[in-house]
PAZA-81380 format. One record per residue (C-alpha): residue in three letters; x, y, z. Coordinates in steps of 0.5 Angstrom, whole numbers, plus 500, padded with zeros to 3 digits. Layout:
BEGIN
ALAXYZ...
# end
This chain:
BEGIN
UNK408059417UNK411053419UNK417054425UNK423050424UNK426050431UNK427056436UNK433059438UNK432062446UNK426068444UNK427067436UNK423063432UNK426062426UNK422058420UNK423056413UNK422064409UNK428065414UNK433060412UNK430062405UNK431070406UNK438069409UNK441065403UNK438069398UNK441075400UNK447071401UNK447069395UNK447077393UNK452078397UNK457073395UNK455075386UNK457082387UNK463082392UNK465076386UNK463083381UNK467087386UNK474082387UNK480084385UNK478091385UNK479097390UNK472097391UNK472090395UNK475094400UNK471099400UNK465094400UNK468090405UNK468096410UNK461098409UNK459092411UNK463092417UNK460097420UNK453096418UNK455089423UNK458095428UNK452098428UNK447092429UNK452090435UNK451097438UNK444097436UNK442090441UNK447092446UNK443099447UNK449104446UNK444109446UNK450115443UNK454111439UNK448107436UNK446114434UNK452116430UNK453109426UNK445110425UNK446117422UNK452113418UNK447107415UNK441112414UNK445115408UNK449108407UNK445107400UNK445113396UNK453113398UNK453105396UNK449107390UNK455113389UNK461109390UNK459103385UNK456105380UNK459101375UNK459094380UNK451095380UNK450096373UNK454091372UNK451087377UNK444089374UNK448087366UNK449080368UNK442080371UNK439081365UNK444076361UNK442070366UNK436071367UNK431066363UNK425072362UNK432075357UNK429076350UNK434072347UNK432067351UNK425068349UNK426068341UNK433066340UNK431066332UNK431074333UNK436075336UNK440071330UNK436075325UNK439081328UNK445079329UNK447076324UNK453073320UNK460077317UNK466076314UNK471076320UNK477076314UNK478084313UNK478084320UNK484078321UNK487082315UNK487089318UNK490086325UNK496082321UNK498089317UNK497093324UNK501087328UNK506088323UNK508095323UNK507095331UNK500099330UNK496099337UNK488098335UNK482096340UNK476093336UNK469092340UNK464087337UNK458088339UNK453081340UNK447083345UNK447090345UNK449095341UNK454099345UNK450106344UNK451110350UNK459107348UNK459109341UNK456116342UNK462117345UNK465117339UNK465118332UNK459116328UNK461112321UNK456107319UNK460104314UNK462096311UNK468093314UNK475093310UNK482092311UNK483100308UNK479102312UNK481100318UNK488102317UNK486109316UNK483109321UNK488106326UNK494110323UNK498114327UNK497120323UNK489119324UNK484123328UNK480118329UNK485113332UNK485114339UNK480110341UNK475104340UNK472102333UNK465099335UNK462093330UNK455093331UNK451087325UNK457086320UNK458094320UNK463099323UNK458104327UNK463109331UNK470110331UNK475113337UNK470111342UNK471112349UNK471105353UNK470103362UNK477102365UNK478095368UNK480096376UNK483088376UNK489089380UNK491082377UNK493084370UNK500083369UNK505090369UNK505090361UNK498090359UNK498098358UNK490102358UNK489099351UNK488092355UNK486096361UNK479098357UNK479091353UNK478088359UNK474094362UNK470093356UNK469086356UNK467085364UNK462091363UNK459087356UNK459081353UNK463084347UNK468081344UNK474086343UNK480085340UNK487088341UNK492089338UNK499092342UNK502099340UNK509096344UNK510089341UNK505089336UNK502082340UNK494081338UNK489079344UNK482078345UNK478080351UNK472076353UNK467075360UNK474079363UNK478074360UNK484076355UNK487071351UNK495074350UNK499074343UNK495070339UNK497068332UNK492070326UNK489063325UNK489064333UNK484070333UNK479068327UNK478062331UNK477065338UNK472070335UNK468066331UNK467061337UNK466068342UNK462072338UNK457065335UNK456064342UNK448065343UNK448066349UNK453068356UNK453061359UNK454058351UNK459063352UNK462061358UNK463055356UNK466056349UNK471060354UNK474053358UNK474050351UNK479054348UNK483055355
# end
């Protein structure tokens, strides 16, 4: 292997400076997953001792070396614990970039899947529930078909329609205390559960509605959409950004721009656009 230069006894060559900026590249996405989150602290703290330990290490601290060894020997199943959602969003957005992606590979299938619905029901649905300060969340689905979140829920399986997603929001209903999925043009499950945002920067009025919203969209590549039980404001959460008080004409326009995005740095883009 060909050497670069040497550093008194280290001889430090190109698969080193290769190795070196590859992980710090690693590194440096998940902490970008973790920020604004406790676990960045929490993040930050294992790496600060593990460096302790690798400083004791070299200076032979036999007891102490011991101590923190036994710590490091257990730091992945405890790492693997502490973030199991940051890893799996780590390994979402691995999936989504990467160029081996099936929509990447044949795009024209995931058209034929995904395929094309009228979002006016919807816009109609929001107007009436915005109206009577009625609190909604509503999930489009794009490259996954949120099964494990669905399940969470209620199956329904039925066309979109104004009516019925008035009943299923109103406040009388079994069914409206959660999320209502929208997989391929149809409403798949009703009163779903969906993953909380740990995003300290979300200003003080959003509620656990735009909590989950946001959740949601950092977890996925969904776009969700919010209608607010206190003011009856209408917002849409997407990539882990939320558009605040938007008008109808607004929302049917950011939806049709997120949700015809065919993939997530399309999507980032059509994000900048309408920023």
């Amino acid at each position: 292997m060909i050497l670069i230069f040497n550093i008194a006894f280290l001889e430090v060559r190109w698969v080193d400076v290769i190795d070196i900026l590859l992980v710090a590249f690693i590194l440096f996405q998940f902490y970008k997953l973790l920020r604004g989150s406790v676990a960045a602290k929490i993040f930050i703290g294992l790496l600060s001792i593990y460096a302790l330990y690798l400083i004791v290490k070299a200076a032979e601290m036999e007891l102490l070396s011991a101590i923190l060894g036994q710590f490091a020997g257990v730091g992945i199943l405890a790492a693997i614990v502490l973030f199991q959602q940051e890893i799996r969003r780590f390994l979402l957005l691995v999936g989504k970039t990467t160029t081996l992606n099936p929509e990447t590979l044949f795009p024209w299938k995931r058209n034929l899947e995904q395929g094309k619905f009228d979002l006016m029901p919807i816009i109609d649905a929001a107007k009436t529930l915005s109206a009577t300060n009625t609190g909604a969340l509503i999930v489009f689905a794009k490259t996954s078909e949120l099964k494990f979140y669905a399940e969470s829920g209620d199956a329904i399986d039925a066309t979109i329609s104004k009516r019925l997603l008035l009943a299923i929001f109103n406040k009388t209903s079994p069914l409206h205390d959660g999320a209502v999925i929208i997989v391929k043009g149809r409403i798949k499950a009703a009163r779903c559960i969906l993953p909380i945002s740990e995003n300290d920067e979300l200003p003080a009025y959003f509620g656990m509605r735009h909590r989950a919203a946001l959740g949601m969209s950092e977890t996925t590549d969904s776009v969700v959409l919010i209608v607010s039980e206190e003011t009856g404001q209408i917002s849409i959460a997407h990539l882990g950004k939320m558009f605040h008080n938007l008008s109808p004409a607004e929302t049917h326009r950011k939806l049709i721009q997120f949700l015809e995005a065919s993939n997530t740095q399309e999507a980032e883009k059509k994000l900048t656009t309408v920023q």
